[in-house]
Jmol script that loads the backbone (N, CA, C; Angstrom):
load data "model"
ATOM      1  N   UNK A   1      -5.522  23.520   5.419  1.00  0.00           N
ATOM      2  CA  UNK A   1      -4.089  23.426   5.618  1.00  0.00           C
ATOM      3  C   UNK A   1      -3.602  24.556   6.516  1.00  0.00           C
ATOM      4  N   UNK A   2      -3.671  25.381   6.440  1.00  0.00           N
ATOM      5  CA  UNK A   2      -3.244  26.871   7.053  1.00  0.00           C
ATOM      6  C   UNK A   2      -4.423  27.175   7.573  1.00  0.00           C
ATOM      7  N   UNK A   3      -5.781  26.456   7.613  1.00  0.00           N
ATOM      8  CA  UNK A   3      -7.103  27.209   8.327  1.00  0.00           C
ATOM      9  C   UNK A   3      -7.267  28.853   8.276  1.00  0.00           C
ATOM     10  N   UNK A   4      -7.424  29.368   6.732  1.00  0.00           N
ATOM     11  CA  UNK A   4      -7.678  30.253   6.621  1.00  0.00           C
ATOM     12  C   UNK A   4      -9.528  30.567   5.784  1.00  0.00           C
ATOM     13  N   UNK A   5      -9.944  31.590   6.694  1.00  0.00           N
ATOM     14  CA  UNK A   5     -11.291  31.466   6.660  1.00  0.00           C
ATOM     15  C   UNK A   5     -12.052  32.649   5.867  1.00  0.00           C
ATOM     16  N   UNK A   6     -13.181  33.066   5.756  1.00  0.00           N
ATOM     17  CA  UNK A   6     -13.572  33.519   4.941  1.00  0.00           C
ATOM     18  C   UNK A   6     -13.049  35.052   5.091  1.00  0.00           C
ATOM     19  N   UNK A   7     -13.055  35.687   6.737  1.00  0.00           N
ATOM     20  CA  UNK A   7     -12.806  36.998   6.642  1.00  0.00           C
ATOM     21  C   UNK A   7     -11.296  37.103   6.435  1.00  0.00           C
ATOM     22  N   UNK A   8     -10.094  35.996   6.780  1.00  0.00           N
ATOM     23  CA  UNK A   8      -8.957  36.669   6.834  1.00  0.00           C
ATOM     24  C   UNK A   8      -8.497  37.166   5.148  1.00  0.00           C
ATOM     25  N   UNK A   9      -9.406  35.548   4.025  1.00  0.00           N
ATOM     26  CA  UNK A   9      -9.151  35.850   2.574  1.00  0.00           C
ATOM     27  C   UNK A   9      -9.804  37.597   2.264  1.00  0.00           C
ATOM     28  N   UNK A  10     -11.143  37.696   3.356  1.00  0.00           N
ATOM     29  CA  UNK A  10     -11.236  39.229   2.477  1.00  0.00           C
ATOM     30  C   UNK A  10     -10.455  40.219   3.292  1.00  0.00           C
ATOM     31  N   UNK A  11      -9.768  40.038   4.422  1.00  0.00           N
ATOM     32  CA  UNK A  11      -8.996  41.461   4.498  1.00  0.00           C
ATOM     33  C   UNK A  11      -7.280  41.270   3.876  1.00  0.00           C
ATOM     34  N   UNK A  12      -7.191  40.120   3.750  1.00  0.00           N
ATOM     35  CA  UNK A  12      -6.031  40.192   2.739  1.00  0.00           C
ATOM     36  C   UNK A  12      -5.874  40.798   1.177  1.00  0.00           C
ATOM     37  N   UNK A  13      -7.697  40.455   0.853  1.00  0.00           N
ATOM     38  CA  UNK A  13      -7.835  41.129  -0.859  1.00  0.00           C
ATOM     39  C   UNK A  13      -8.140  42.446  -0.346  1.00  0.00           C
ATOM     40  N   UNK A  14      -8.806  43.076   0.669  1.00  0.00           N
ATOM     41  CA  UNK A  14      -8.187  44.687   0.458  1.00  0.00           C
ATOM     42  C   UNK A  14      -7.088  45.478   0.532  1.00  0.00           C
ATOM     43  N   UNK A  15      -5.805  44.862   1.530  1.00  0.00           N
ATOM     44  CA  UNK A  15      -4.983  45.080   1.533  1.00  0.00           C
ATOM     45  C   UNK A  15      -4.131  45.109   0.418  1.00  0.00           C
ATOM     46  N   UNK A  16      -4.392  43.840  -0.195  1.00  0.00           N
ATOM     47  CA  UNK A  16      -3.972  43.768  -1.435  1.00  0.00           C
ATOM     48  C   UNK A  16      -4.107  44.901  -2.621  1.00  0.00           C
ATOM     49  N   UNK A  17      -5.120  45.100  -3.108  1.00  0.00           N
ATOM     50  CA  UNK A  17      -6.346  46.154  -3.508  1.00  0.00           C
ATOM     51  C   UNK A  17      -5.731  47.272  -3.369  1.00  0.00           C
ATOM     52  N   UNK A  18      -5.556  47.434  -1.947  1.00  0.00           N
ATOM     53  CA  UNK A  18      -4.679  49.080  -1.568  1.00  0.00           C
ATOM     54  C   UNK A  18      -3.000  49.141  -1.796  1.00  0.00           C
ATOM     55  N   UNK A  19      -2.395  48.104  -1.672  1.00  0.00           N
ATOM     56  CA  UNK A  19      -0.897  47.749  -2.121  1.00  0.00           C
ATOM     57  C   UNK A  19      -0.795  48.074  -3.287  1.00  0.00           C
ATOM     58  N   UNK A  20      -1.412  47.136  -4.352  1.00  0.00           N
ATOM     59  CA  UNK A  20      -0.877  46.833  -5.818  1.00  0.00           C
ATOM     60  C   UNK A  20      -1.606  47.644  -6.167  1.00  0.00           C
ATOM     61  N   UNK A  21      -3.171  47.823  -6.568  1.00  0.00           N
ATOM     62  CA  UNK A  21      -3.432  49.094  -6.857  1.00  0.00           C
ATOM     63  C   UNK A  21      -4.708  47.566  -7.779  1.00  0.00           C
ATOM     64  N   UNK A  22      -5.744  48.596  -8.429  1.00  0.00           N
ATOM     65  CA  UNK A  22      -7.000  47.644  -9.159  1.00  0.00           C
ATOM     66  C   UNK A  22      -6.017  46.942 -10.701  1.00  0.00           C
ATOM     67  N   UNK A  23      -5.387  47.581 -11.203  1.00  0.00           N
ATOM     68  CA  UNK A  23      -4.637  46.969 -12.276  1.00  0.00           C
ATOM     69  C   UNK A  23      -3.666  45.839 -11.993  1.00  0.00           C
ATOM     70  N   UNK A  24      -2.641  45.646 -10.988  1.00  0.00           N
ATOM     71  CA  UNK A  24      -1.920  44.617 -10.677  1.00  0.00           C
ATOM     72  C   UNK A  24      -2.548  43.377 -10.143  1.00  0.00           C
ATOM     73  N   UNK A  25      -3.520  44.130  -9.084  1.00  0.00           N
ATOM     74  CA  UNK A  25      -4.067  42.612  -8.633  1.00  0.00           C
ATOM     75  C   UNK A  25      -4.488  41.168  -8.988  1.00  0.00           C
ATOM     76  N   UNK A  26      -5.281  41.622 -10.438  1.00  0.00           N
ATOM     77  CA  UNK A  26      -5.564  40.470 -10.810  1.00  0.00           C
ATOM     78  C   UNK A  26      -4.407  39.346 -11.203  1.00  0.00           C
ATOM     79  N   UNK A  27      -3.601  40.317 -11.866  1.00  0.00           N
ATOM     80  CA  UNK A  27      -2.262  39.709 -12.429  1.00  0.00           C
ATOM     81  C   UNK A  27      -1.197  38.740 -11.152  1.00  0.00           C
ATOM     82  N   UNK A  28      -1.003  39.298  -9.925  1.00  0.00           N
ATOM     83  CA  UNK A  28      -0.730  38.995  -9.049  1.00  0.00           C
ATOM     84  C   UNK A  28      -1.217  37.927  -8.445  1.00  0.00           C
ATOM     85  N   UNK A  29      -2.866  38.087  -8.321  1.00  0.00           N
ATOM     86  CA  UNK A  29      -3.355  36.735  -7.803  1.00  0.00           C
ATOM     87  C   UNK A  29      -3.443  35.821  -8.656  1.00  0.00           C
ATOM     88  N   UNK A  30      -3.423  35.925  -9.946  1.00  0.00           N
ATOM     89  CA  UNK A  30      -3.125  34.690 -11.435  1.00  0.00           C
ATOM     90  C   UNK A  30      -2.257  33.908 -11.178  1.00  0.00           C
ATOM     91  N   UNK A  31      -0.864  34.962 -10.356  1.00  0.00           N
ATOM     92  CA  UNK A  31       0.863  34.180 -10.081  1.00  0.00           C
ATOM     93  C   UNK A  31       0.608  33.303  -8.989  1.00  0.00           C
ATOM     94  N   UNK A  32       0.064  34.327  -7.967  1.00  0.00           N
ATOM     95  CA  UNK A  32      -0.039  33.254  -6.624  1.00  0.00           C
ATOM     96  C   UNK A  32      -0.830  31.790  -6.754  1.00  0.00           C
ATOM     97  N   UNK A  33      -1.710  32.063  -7.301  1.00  0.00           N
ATOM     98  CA  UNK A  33      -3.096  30.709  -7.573  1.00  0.00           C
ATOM     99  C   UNK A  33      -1.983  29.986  -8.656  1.00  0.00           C
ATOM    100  N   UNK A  34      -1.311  30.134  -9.460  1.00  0.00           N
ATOM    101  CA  UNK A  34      -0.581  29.260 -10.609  1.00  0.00           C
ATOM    102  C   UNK A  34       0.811  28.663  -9.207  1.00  0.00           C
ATOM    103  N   UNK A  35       1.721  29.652  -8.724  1.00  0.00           N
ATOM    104  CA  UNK A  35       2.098  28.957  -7.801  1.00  0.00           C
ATOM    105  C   UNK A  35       2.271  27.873  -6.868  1.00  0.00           C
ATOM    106  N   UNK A  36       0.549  28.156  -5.795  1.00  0.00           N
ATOM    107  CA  UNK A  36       0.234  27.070  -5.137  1.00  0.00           C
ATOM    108  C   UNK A  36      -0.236  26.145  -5.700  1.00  0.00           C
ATOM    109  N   UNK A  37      -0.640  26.198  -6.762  1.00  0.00           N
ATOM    110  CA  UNK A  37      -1.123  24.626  -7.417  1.00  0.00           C
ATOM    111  C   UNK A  37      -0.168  24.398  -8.009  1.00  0.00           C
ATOM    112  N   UNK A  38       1.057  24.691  -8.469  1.00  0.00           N
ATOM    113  CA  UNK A  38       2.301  24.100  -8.764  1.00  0.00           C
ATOM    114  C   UNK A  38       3.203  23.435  -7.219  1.00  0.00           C
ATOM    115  N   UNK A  39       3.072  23.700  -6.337  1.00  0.00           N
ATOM    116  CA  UNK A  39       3.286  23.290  -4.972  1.00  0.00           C
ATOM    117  C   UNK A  39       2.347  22.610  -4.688  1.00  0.00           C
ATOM    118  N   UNK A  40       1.230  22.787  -4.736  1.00  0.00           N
ATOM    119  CA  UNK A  40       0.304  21.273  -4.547  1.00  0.00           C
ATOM    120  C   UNK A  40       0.558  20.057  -5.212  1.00  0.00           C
ATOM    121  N   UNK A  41       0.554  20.273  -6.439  1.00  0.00           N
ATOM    122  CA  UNK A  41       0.835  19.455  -7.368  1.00  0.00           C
ATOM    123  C   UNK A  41       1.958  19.037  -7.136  1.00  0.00           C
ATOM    124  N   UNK A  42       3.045  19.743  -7.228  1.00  0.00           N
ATOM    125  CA  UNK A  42       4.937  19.070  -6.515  1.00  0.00           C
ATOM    126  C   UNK A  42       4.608  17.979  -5.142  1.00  0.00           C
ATOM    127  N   UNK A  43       3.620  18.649  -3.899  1.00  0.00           N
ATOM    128  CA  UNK A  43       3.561  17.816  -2.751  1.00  0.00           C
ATOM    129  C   UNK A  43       3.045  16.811  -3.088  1.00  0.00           C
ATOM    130  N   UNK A  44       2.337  16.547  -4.215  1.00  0.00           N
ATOM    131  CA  UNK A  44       1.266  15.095  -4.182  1.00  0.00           C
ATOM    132  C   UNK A  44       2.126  14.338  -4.914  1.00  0.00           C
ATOM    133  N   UNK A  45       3.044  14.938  -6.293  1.00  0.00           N
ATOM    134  CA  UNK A  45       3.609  13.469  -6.729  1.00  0.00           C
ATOM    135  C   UNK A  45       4.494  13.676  -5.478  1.00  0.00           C
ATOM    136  N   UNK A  46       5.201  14.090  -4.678  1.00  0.00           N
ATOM    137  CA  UNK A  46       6.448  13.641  -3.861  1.00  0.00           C
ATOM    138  C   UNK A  46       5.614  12.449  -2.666  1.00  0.00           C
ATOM    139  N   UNK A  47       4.254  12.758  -2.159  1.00  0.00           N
ATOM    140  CA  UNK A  47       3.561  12.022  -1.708  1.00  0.00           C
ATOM    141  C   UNK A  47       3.450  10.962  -2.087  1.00  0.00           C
ATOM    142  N   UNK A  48       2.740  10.586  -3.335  1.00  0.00           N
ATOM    143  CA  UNK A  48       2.711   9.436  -3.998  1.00  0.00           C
ATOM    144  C   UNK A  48       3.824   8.742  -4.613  1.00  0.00           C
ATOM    145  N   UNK A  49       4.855   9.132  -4.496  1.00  0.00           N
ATOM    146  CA  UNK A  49       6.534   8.347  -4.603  1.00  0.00           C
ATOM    147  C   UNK A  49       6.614   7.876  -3.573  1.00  0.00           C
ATOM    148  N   UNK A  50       6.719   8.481  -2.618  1.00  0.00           N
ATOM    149  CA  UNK A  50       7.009   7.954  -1.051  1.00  0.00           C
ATOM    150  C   UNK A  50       6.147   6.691  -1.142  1.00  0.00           C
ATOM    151  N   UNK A  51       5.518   7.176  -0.923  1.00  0.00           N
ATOM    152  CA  UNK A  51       3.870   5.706  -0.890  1.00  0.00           C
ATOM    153  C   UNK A  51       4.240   4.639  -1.402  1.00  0.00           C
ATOM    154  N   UNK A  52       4.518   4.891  -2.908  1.00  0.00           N
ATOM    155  CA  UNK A  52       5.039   3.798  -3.950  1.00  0.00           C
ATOM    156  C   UNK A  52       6.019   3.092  -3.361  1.00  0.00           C
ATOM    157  N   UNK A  53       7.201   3.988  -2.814  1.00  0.00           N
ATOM    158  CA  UNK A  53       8.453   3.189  -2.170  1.00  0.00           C
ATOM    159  C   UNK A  53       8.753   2.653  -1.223  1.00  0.00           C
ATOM    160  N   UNK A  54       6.833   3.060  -0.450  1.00  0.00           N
ATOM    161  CA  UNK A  54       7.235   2.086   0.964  1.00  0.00           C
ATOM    162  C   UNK A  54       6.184   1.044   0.363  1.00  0.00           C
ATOM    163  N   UNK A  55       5.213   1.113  -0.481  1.00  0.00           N
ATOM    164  CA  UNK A  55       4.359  -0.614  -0.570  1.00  0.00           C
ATOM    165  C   UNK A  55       5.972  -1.184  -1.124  1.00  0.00           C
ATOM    166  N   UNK A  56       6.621  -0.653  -2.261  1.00  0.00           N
ATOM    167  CA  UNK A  56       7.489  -1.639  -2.953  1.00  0.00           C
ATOM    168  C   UNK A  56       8.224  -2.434  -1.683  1.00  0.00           C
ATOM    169  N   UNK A  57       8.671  -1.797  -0.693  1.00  0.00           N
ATOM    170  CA  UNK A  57       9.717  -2.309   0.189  1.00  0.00           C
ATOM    171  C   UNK A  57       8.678  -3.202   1.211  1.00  0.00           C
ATOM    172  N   UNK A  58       7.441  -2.853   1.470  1.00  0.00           N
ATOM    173  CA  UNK A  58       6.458  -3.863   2.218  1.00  0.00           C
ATOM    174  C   UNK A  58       6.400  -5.287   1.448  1.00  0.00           C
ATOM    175  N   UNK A  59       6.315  -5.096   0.102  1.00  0.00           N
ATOM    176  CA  UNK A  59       6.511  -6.493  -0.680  1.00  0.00           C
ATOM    177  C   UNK A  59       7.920  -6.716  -0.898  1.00  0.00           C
ATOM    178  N   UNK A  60       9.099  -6.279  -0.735  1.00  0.00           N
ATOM    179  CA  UNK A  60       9.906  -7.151  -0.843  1.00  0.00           C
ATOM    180  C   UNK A  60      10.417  -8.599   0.733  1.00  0.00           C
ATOM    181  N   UNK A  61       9.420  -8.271   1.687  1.00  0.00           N
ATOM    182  CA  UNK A  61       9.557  -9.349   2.650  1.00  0.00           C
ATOM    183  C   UNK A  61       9.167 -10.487   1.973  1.00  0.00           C
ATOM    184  N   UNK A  62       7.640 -10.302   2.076  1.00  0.00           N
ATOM    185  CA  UNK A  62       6.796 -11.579   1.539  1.00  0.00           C
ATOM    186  C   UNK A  62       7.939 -12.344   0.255  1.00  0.00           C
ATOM    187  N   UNK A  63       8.301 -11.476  -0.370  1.00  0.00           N
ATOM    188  CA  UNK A  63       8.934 -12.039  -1.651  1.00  0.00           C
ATOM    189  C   UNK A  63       9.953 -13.239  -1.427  1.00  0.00           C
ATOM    190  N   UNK A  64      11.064 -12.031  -0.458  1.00  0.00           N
ATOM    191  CA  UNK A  64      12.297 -13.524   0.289  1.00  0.00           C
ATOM    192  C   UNK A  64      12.074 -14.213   1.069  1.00  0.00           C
ATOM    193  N   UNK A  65      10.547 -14.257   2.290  1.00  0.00           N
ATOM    194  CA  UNK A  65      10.292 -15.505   2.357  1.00  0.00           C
ATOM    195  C   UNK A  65      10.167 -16.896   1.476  1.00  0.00           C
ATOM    196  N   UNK A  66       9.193 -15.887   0.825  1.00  0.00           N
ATOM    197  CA  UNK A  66       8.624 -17.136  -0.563  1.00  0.00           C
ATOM    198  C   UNK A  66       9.969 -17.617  -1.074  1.00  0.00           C
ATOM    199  N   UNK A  67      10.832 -16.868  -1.157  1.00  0.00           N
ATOM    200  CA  UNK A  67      11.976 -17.518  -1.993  1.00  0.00           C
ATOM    201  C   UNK A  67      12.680 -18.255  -1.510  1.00  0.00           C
ATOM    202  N   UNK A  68      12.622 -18.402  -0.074  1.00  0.00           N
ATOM    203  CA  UNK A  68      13.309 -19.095   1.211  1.00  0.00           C
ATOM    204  C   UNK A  68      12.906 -20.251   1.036  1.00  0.00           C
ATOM    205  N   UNK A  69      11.383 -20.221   1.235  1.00  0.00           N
ATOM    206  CA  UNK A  69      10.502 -21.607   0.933  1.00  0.00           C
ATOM    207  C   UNK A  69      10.788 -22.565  -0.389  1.00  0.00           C
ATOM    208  N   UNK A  70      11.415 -21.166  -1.268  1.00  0.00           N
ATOM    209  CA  UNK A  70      11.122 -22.129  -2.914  1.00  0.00           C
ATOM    210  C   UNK A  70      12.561 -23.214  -2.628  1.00  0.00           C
ATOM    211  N   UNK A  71      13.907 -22.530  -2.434  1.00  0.00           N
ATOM    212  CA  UNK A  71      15.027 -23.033  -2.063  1.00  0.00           C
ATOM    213  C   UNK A  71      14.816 -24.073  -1.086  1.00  0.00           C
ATOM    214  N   UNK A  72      14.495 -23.812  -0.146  1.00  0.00           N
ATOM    215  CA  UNK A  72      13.996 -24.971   0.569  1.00  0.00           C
ATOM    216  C   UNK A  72      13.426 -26.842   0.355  1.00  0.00           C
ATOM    217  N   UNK A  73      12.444 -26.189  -0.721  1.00  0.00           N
ATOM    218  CA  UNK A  73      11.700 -27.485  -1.364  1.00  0.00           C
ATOM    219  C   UNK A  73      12.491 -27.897  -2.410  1.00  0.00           C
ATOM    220  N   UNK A  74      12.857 -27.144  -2.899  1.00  0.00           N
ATOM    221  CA  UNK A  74      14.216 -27.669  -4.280  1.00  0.00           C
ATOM    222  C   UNK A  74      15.291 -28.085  -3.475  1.00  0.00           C
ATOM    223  N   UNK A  75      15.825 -28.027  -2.399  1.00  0.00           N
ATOM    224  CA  UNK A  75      16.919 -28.963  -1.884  1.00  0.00           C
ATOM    225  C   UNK A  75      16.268 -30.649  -1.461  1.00  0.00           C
ATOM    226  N   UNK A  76      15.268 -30.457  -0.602  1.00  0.00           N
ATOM    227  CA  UNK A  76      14.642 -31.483  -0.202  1.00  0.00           C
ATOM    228  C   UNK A  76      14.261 -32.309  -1.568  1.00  0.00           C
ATOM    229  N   UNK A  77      13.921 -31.790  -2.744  1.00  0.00           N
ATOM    230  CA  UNK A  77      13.731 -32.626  -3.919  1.00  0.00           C
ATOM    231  C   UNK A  77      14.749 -33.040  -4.309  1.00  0.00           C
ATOM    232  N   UNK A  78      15.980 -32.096  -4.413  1.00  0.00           N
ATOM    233  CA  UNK A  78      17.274 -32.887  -4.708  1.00  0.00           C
ATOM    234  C   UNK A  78      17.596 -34.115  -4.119  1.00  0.00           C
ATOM    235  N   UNK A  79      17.495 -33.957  -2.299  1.00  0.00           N
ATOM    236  CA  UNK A  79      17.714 -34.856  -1.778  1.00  0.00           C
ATOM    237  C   UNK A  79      16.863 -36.454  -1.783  1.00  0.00           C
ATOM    238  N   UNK A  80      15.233 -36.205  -2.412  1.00  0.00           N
ATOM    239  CA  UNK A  80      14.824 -37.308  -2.090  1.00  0.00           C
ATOM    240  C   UNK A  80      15.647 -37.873  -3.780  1.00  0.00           C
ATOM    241  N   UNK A  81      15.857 -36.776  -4.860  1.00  0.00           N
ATOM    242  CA  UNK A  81      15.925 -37.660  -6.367  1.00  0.00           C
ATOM    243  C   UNK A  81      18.030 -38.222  -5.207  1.00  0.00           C
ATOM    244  N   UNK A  82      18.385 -37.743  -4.837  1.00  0.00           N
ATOM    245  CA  UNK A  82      19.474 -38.340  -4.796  1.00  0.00           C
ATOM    246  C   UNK A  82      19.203 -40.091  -4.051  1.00  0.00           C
ATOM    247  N   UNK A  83      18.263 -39.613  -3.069  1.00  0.00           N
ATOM    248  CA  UNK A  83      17.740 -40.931  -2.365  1.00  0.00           C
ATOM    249  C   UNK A  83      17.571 -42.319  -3.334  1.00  0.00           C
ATOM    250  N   UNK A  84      17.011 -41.583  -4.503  1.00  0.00           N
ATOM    251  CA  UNK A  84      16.221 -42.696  -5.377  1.00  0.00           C
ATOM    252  C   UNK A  84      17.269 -42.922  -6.579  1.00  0.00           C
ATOM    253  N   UNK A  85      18.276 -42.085  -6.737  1.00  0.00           N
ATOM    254  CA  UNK A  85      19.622 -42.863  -7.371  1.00  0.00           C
ATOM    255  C   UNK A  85      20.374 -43.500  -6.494  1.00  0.00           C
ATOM    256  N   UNK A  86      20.645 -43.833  -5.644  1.00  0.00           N
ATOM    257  CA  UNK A  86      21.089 -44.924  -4.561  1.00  0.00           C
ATOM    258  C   UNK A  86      20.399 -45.898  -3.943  1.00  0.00           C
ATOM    259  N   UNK A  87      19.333 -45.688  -4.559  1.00  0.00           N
ATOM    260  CA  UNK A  87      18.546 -47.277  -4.078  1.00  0.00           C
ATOM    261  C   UNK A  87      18.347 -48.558  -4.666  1.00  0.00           C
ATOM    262  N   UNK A  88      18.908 -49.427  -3.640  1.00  0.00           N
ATOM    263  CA  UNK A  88      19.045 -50.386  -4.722  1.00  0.00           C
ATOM    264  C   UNK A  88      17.577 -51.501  -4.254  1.00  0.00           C
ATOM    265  N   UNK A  89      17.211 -52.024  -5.038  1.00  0.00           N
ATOM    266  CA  UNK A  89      15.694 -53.148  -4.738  1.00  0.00           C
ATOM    267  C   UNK A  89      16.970 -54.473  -4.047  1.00  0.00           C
ATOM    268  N   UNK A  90      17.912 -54.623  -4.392  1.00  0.00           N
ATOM    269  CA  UNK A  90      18.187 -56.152  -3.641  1.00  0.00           C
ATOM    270  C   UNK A  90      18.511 -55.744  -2.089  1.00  0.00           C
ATOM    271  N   UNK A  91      19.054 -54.731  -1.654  1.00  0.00           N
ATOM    272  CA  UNK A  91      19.465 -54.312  -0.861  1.00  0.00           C
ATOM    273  C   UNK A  91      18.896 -53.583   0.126  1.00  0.00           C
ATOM    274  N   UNK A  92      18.120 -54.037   0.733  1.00  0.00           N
ATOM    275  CA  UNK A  92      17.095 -53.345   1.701  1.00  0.00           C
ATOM    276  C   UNK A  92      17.655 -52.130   2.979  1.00  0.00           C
ATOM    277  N   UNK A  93      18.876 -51.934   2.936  1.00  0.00           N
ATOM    278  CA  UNK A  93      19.414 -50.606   3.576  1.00  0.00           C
ATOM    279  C   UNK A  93      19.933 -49.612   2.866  1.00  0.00           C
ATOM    280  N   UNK A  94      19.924 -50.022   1.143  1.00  0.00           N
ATOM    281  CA  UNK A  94      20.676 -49.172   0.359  1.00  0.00           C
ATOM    282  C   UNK A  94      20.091 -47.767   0.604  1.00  0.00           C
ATOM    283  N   UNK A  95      18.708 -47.253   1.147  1.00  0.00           N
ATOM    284  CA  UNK A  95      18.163 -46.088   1.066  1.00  0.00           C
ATOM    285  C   UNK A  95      18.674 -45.468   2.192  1.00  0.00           C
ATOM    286  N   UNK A  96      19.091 -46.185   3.127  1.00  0.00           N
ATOM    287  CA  UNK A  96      19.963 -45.210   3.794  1.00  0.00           C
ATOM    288  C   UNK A  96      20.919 -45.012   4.243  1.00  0.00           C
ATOM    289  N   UNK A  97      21.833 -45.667   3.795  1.00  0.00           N
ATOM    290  CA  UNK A  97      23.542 -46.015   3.593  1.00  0.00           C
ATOM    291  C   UNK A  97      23.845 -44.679   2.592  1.00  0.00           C
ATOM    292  N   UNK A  98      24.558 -43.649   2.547  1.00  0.00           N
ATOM    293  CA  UNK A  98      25.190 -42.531   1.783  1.00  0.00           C
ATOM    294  C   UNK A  98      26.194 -43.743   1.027  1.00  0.00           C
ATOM    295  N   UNK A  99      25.928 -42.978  -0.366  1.00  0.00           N
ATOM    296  CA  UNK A  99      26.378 -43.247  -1.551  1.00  0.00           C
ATOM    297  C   UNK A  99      27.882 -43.082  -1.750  1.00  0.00           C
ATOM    298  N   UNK A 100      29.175 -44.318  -1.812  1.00  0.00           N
ATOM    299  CA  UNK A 100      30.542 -43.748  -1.433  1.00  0.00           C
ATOM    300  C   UNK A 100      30.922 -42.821  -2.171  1.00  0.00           C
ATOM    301  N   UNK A 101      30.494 -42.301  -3.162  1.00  0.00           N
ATOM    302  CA  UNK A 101      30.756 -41.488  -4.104  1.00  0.00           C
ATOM    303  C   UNK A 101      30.076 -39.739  -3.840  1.00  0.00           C
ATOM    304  N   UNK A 102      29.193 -39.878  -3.041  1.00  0.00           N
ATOM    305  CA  UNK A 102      28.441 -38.760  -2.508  1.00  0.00           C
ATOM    306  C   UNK A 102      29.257 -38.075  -1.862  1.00  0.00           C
ATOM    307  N   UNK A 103      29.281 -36.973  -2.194  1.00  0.00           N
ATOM    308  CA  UNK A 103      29.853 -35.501  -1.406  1.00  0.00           C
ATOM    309  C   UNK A 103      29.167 -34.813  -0.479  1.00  0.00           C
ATOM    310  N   UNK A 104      27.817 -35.496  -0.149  1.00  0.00           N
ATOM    311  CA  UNK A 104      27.433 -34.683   0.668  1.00  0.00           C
ATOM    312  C   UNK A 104      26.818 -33.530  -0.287  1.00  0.00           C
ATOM    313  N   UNK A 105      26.729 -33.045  -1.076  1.00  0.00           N
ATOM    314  CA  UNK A 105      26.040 -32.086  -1.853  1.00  0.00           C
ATOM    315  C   UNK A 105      24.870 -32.430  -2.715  1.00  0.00           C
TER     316      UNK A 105
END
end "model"
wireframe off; spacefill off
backbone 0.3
color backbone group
């Protein structure tokens, strides 16, 4: 992440060493190491939310197509059951003469 390599970690722990003194250090680097893995840990769930909230929104297309389609076939079924309450067997144009009573709906 920061491309830090083996010598810069050891001239930072002498500096350190000579700052805080042999008694603080350890205590110090306990905070820092508990820190960044509390910031690691914060970046990955905020990572994996994001993630979550863009598949959720990638599937909500597919979804209102499909639902486009479902509406679709349920009108056309309406329309053929309306077909087949206006048909009459003596009347060989009754299937496609609109029903005087039909609204059109």
């Amino acid at each position: 992440m920061f491309d830090v390599g083996f010598a810069e970690i050891l001239l930072l722990s002498l500096v350190g060493l000579l700052v805080l003194g042999p008694e603080r250090l350890p205590r110090v680097a306990r905070t820092l190491g508990g820190l960044t893995r509390k910031a690691r840990s914060s970046w990955l769930n905020l990572k994996r939310s994001i993630d979550a909230e863009m598949r959720a929104e990638d599937l909500k297309e597919p979804l209102k197509h499909f639902e486009n389609e479902i509406k679709s076939t349920v009108d056309e079924v309406k329309s053929g059951v309306d077909s087949i309450r206006n048909f009459d067997p003596l009347d060989p144009d009754s299937a496609t003469k609109p029903d005087a009573t039909d609204d059109g709906n």
